[in-house]
Backbone atoms as SQL, in Angstrom:
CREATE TABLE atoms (id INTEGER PRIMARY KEY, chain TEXT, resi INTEGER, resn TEXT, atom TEXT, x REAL, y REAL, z REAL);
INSERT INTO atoms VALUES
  (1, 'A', 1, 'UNK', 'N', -37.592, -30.399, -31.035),
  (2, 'A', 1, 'UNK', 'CA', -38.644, -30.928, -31.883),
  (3, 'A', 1, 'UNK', 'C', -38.180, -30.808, -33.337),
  (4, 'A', 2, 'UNK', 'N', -38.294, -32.278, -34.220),
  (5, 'A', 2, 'UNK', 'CA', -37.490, -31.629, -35.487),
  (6, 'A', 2, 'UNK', 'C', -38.831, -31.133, -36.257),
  (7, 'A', 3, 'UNK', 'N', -38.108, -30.574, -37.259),
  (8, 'A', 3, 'UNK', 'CA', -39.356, -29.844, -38.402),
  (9, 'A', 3, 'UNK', 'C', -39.969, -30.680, -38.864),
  (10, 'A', 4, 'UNK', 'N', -41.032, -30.615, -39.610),
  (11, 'A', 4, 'UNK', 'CA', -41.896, -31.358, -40.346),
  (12, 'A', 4, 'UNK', 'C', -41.981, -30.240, -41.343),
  (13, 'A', 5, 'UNK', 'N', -41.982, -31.637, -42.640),
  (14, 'A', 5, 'UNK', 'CA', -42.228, -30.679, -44.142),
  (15, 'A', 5, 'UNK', 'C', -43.437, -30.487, -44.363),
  (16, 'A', 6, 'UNK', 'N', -43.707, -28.835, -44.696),
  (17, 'A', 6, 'UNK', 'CA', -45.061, -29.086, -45.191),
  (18, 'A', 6, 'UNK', 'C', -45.338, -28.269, -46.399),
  (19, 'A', 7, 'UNK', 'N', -46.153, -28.177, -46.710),
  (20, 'A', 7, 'UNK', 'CA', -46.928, -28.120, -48.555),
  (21, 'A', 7, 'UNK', 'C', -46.435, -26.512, -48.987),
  (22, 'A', 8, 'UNK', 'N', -46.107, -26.157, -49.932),
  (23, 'A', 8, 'UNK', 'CA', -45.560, -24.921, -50.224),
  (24, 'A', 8, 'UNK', 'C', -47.266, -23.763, -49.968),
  (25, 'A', 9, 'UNK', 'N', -47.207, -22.985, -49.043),
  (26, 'A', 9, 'UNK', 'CA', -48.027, -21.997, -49.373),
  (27, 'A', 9, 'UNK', 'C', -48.488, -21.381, -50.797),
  (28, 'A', 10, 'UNK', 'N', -49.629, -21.427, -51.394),
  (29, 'A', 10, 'UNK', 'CA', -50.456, -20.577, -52.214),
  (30, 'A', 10, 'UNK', 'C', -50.420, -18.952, -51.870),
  (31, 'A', 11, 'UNK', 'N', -50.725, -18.554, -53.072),
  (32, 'A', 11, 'UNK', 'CA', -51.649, -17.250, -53.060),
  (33, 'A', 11, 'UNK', 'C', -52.766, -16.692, -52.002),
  (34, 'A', 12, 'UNK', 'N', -52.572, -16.256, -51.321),
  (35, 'A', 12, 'UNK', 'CA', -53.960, -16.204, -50.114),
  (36, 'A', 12, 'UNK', 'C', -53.843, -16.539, -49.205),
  (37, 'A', 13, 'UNK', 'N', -52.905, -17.770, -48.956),
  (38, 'A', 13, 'UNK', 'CA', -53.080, -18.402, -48.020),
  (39, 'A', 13, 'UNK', 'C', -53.259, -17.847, -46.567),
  (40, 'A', 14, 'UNK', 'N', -53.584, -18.180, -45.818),
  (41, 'A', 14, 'UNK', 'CA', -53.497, -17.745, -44.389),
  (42, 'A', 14, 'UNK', 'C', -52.597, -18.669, -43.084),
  (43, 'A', 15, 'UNK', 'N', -51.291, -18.025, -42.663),
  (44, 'A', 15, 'UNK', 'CA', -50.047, -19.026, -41.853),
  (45, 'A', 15, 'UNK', 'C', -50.431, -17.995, -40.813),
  (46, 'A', 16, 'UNK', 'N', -50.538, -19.268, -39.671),
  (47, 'A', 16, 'UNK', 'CA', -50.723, -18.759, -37.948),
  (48, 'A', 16, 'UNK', 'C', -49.502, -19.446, -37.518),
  (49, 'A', 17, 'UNK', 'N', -48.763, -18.763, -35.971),
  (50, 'A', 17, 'UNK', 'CA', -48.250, -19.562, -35.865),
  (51, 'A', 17, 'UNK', 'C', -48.916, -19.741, -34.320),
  (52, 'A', 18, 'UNK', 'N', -48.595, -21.181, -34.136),
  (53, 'A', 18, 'UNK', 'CA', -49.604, -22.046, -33.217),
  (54, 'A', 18, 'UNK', 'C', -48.981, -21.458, -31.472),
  (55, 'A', 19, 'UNK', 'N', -47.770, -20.549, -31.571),
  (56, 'A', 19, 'UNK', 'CA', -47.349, -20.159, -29.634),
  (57, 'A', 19, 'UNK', 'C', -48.088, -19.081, -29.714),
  (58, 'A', 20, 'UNK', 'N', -47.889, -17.978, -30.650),
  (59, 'A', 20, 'UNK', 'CA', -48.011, -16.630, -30.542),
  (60, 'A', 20, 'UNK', 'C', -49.073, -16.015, -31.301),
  (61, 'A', 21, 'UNK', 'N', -49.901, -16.668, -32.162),
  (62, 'A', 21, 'UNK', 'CA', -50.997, -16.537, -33.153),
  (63, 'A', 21, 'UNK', 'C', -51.006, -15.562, -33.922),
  (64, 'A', 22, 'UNK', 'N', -49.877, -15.051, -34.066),
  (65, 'A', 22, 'UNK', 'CA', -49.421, -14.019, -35.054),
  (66, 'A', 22, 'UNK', 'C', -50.148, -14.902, -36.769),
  (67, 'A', 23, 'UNK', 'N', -50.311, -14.386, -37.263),
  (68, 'A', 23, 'UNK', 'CA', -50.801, -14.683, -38.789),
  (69, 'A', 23, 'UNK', 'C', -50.438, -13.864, -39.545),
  (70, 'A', 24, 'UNK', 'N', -49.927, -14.020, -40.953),
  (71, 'A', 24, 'UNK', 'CA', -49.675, -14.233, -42.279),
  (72, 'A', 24, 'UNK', 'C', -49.842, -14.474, -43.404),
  (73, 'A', 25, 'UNK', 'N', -50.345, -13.755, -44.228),
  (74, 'A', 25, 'UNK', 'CA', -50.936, -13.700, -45.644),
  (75, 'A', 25, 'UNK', 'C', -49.996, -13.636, -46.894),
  (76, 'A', 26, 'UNK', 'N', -49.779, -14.966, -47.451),
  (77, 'A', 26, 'UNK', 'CA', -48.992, -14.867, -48.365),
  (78, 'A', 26, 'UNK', 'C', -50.261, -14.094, -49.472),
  (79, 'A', 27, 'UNK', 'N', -49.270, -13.352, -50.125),
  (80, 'A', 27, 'UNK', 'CA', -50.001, -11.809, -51.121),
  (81, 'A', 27, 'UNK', 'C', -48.824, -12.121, -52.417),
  (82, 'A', 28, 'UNK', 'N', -47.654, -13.393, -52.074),
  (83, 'A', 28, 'UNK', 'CA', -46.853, -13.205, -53.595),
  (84, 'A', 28, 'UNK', 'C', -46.075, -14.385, -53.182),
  (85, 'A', 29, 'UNK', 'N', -45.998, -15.367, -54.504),
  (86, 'A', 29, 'UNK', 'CA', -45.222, -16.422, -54.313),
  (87, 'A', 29, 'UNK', 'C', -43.456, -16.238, -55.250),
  (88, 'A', 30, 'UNK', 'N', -42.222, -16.996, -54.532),
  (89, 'A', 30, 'UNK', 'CA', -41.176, -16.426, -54.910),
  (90, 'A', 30, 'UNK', 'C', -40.933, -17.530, -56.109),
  (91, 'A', 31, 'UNK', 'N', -41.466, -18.767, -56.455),
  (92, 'A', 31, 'UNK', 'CA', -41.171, -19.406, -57.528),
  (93, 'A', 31, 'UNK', 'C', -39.986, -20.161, -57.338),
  (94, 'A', 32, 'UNK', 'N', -39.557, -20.695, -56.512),
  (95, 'A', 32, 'UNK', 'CA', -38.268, -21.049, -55.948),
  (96, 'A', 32, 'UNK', 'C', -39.012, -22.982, -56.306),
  (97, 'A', 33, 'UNK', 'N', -37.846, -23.776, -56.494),
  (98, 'A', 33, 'UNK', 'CA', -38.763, -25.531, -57.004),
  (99, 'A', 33, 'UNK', 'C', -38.539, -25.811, -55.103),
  (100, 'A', 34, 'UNK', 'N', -37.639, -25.966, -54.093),
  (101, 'A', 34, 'UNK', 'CA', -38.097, -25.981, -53.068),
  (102, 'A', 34, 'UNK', 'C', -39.430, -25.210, -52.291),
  (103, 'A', 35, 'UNK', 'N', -39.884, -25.615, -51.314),
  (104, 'A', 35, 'UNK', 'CA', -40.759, -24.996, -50.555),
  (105, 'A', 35, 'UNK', 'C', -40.031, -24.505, -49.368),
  (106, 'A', 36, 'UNK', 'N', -40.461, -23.086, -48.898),
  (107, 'A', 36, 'UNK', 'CA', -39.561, -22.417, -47.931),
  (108, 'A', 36, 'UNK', 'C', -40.654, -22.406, -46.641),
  (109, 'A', 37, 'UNK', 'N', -40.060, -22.503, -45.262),
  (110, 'A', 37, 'UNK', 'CA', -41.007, -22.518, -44.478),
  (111, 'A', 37, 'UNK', 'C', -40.737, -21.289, -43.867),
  (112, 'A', 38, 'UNK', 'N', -41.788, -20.465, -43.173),
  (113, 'A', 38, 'UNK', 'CA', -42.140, -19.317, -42.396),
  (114, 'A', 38, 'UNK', 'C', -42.183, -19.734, -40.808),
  (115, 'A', 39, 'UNK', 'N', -40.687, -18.878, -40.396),
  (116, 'A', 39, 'UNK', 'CA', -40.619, -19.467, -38.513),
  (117, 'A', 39, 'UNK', 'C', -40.930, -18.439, -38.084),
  (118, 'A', 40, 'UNK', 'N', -41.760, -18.146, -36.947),
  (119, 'A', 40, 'UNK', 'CA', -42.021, -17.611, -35.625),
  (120, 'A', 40, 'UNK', 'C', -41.871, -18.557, -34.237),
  (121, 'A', 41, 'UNK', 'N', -41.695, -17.623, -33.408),
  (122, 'A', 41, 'UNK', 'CA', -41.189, -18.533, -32.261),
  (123, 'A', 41, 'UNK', 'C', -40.569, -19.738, -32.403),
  (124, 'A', 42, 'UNK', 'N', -39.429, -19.491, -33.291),
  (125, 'A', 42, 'UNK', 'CA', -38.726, -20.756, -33.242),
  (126, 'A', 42, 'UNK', 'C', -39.217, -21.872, -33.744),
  (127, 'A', 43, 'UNK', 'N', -40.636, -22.587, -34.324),
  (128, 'A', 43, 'UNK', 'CA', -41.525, -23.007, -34.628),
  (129, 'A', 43, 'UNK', 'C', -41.976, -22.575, -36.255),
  (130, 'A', 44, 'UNK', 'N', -41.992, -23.608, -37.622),
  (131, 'A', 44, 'UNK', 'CA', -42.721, -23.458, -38.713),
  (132, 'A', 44, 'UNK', 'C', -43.792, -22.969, -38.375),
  (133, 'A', 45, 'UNK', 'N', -44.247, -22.204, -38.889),
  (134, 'A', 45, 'UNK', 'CA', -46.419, -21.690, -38.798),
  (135, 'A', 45, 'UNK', 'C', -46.714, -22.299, -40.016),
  (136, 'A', 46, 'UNK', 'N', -48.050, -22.746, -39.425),
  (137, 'A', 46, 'UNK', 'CA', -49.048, -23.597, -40.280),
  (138, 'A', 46, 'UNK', 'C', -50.586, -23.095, -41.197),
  (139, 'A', 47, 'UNK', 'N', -50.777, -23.481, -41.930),
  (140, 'A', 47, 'UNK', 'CA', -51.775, -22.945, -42.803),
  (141, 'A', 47, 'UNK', 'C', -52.916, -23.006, -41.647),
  (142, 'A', 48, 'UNK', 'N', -53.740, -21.578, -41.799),
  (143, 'A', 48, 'UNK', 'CA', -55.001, -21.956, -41.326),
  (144, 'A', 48, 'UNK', 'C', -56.069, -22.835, -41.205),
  (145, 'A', 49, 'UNK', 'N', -56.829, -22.628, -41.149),
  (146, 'A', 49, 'UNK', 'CA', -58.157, -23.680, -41.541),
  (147, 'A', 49, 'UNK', 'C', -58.961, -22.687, -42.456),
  (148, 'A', 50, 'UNK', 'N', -59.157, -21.527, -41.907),
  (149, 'A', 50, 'UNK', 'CA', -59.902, -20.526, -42.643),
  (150, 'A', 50, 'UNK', 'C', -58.824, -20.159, -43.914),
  (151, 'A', 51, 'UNK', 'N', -58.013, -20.898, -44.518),
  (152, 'A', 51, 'UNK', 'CA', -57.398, -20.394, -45.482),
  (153, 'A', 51, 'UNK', 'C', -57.875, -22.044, -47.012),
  (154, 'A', 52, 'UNK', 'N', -57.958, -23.005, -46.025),
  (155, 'A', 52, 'UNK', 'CA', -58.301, -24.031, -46.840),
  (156, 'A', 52, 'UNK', 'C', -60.048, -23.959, -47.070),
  (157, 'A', 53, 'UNK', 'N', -60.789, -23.232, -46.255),
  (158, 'A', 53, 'UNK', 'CA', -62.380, -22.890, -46.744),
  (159, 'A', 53, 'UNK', 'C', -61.698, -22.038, -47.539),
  (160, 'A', 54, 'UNK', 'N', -61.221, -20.951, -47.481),
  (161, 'A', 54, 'UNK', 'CA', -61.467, -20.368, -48.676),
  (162, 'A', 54, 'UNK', 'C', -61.440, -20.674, -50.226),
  (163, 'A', 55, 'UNK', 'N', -60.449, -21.571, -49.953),
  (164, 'A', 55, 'UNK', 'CA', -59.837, -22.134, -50.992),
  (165, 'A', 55, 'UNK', 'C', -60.697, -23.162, -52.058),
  (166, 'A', 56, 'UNK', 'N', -61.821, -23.779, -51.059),
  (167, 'A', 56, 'UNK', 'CA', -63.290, -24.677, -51.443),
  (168, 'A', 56, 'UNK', 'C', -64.279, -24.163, -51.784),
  (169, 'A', 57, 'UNK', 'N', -64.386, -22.876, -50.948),
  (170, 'A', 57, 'UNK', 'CA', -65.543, -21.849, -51.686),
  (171, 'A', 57, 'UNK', 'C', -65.429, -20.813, -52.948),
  (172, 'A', 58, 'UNK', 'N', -63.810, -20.808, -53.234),
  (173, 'A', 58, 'UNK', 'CA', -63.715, -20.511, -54.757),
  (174, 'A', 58, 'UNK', 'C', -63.741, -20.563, -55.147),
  (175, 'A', 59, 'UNK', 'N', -63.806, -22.002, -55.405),
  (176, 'A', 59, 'UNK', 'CA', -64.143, -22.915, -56.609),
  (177, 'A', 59, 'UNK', 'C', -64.974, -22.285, -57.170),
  (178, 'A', 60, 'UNK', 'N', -64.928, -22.564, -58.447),
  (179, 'A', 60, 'UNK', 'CA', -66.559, -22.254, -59.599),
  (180, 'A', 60, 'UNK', 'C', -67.372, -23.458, -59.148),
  (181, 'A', 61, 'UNK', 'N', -68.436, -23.501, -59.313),
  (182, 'A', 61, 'UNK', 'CA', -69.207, -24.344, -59.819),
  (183, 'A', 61, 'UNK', 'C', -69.601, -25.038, -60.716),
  (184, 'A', 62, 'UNK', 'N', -69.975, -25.991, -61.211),
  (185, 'A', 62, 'UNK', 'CA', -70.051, -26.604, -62.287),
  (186, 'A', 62, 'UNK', 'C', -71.527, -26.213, -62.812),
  (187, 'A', 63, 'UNK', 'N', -72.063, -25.517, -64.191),
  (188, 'A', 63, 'UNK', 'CA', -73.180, -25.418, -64.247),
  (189, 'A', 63, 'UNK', 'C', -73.693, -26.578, -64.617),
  (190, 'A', 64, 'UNK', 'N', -75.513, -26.620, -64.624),
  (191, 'A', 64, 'UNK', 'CA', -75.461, -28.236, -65.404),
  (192, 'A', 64, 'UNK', 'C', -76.659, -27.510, -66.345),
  (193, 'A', 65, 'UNK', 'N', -77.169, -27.929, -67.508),
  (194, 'A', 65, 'UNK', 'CA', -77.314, -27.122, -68.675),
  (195, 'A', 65, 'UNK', 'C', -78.542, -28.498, -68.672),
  (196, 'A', 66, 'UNK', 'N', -80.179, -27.333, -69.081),
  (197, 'A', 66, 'UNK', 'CA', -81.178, -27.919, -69.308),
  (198, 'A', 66, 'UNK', 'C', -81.217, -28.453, -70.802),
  (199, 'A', 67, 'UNK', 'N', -81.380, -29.721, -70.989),
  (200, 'A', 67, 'UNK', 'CA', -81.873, -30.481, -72.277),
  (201, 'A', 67, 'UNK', 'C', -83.369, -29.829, -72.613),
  (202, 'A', 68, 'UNK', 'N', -82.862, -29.372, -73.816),
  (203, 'A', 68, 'UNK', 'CA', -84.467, -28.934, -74.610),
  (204, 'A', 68, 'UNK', 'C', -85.422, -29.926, -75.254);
């Protein structure tokens, strides 16, 4: 199966990998201009799902400000 490129991991992120469900918390990024991928079982691991909510619920909010 060849690799597929995928998006450089963030801060936080959360990588499962999809045979063995081992998971992975990137806690520090290396700053490198390529993106490096994380293998288990022979296999890239992929960002969670629960790592992209998090990522939507951090957002700030936008306040919206009463006209006097």
């Amino acid at each position: 199966m060849p690799a597929t490129r995928t998006k450089s991991a963030r801060k936080g992120d959360e990588l499962r990998c999809e045979v063995c469900g081992l998971s992975v918390v990137v806690d520090e990024i290396c700053g490198c201009a390529e993106a490096h991928e994380i293998i288990c079982c022979d296999v890239p691991m992929k960002t969670s799902k629960r790592s992209a909510a998090k990522r939507t619920a951090a957002k700030p909010k936008a306040r919206v400000r009463a006209k006097k």
